[in-house]
C-alpha positions in Angstrom: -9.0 -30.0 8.1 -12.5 -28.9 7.0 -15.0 -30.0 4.6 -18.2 -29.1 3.0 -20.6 -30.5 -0.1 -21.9 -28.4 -2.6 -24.6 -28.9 -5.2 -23.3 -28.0 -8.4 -25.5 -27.8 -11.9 -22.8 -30.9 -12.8 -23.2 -32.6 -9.7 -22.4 -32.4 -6.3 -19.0 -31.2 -5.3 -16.8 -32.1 -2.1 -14.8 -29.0 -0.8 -11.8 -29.5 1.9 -10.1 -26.7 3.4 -7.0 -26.9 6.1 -9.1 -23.4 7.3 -7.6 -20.5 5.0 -6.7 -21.9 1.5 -8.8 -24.5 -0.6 -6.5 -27.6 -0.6 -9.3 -30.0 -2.6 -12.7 -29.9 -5.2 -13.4 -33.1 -6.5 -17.3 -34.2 -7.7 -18.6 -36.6 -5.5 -17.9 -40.0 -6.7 -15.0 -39.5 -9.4 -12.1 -41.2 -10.4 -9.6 -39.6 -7.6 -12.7 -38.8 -5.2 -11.0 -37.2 -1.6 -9.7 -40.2 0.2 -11.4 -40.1 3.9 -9.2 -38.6 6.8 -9.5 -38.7 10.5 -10.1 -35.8 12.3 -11.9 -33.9 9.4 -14.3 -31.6 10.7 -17.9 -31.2 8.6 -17.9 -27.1 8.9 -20.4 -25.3 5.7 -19.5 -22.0 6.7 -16.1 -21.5 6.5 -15.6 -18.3 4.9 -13.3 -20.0 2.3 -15.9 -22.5 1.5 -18.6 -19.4 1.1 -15.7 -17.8 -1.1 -15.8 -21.1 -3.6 -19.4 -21.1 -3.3 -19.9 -17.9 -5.2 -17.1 -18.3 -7.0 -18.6 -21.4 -8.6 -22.3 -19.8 -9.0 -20.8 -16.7 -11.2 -18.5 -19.8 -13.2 -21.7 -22.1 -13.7 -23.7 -18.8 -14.8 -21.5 -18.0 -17.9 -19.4 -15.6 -16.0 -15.3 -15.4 -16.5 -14.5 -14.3 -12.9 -10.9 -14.1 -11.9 -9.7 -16.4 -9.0 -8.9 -14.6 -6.0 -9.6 -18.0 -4.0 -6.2 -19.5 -2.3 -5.4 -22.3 -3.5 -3.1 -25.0 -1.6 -3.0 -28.3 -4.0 -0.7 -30.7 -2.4 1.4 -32.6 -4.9 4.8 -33.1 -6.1 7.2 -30.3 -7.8 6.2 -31.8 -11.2 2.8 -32.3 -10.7 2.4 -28.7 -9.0 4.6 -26.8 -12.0 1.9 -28.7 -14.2 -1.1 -27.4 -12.4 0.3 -23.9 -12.6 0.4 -24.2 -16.0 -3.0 -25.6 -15.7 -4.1 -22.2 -14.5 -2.4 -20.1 -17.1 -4.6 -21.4 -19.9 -7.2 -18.9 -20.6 -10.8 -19.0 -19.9 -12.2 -20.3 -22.5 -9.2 -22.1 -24.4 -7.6 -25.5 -24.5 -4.3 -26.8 -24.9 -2.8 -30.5 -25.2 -1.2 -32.4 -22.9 1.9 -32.8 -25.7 1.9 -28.9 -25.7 2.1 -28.9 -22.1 4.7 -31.4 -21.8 6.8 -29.3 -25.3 6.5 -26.3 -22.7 7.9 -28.3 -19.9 10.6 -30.0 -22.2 11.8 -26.3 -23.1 12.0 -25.1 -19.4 14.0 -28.4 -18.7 16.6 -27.5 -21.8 15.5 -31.0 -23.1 14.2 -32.3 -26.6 11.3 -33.9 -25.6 9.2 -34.7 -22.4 6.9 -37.4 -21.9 2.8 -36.0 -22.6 1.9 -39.3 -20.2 4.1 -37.9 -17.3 1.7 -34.6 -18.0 -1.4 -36.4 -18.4 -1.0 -38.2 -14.9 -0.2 -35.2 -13.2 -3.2 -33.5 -14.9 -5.3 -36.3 -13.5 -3.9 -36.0 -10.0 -5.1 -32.4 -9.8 -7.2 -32.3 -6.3 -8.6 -29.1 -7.2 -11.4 -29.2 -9.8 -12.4 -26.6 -12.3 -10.6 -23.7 -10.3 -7.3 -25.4 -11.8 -8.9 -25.7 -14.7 -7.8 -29.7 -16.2 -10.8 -29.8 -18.0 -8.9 -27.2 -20.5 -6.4 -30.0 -21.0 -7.4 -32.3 -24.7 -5.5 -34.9 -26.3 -4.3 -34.9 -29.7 -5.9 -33.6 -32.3 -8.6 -31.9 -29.6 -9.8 -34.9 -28.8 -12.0 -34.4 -25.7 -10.1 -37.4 -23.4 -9.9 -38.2 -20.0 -11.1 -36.2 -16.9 -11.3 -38.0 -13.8 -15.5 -36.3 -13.3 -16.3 -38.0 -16.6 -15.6 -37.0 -20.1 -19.5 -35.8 -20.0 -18.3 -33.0 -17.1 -15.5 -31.6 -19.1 -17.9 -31.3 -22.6 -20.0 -29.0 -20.3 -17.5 -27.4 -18.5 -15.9 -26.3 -22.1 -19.0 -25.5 -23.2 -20.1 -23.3 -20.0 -16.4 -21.3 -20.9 -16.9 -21.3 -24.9 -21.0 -19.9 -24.3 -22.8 -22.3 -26.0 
């Protein structure tokens, strides 16, 4: 397991490889921060971590760049069928959690699935901005929880919406 820091026009960032995908992007000091690990290795130039780098200098810059980054998010089958979803909303747009968790509801043939089961999932994302839960609002659009503060996801929406 690698990991490097980055500084970020939002704050810094802590990146954590297992050496060919991206398996974590968390701001320093959030909610769901990476928990410490033994036998992590401090490595900067990892060409994954270079990859993110300029990934995230073209995102912080106004630009929609596709991700071509590999991704390894390690979660549960619910929680990783919710950050795939994550990914499929557009740069740019939103969506709720209770449309998330109606689109999950269909797929499971059921009337109605919980928008809290979605919401905790969403929360539990390990990779930051590159599976994009800031895109995720409550009702109404209401701008409500992201685990790098609420301030974080304004900008964030506001770096994708160019304003």
């Amino acid at each position: 397991m690698f990991e490097s820091r980055l500084h970020s026009p939002l704050g810094e960032v802590r990146l954590r490889s297992d050496g060919e995908s991206l398996i974590g992007l968390w701001f320093v000091g959030q909610v769901n921060d990476a928990k410490e690990i033994s036998n992590l290795e401090i490595k900067k130039d990892l060409p994954i971590f270079r990859q993110v780098e300029s990934w995230l200098e073209s995102y912080f810059s106004g630009k929609q760049t596709s991700i071509t980054i590999p991704l390894q998010p390690k979660g549960t089958s619910f929680q990783q069928r919710v950050w795939q979803i994550l990914q499929e909303i557009p740069y740019g747009e939103t969506m709720t959690y209770g449309e998330i968790a109606q689109r999950i509801a269909k797929e499971k043939g059921v009337e109605t699935f919980s928008a809290q089961a979605v919401g905790q999932a969403v929360g539990k994302n390990p990779i930051s901005i590159l599976i994009p839960c800031h895109r995720v609002l409550g009702k109404n659009g209401a701008l409500t929880g992201y685990a790098g503060g609420v301030h974080r996801k304004e900008e964030l929406l506001r770096i994708e919406r160019g304003k």
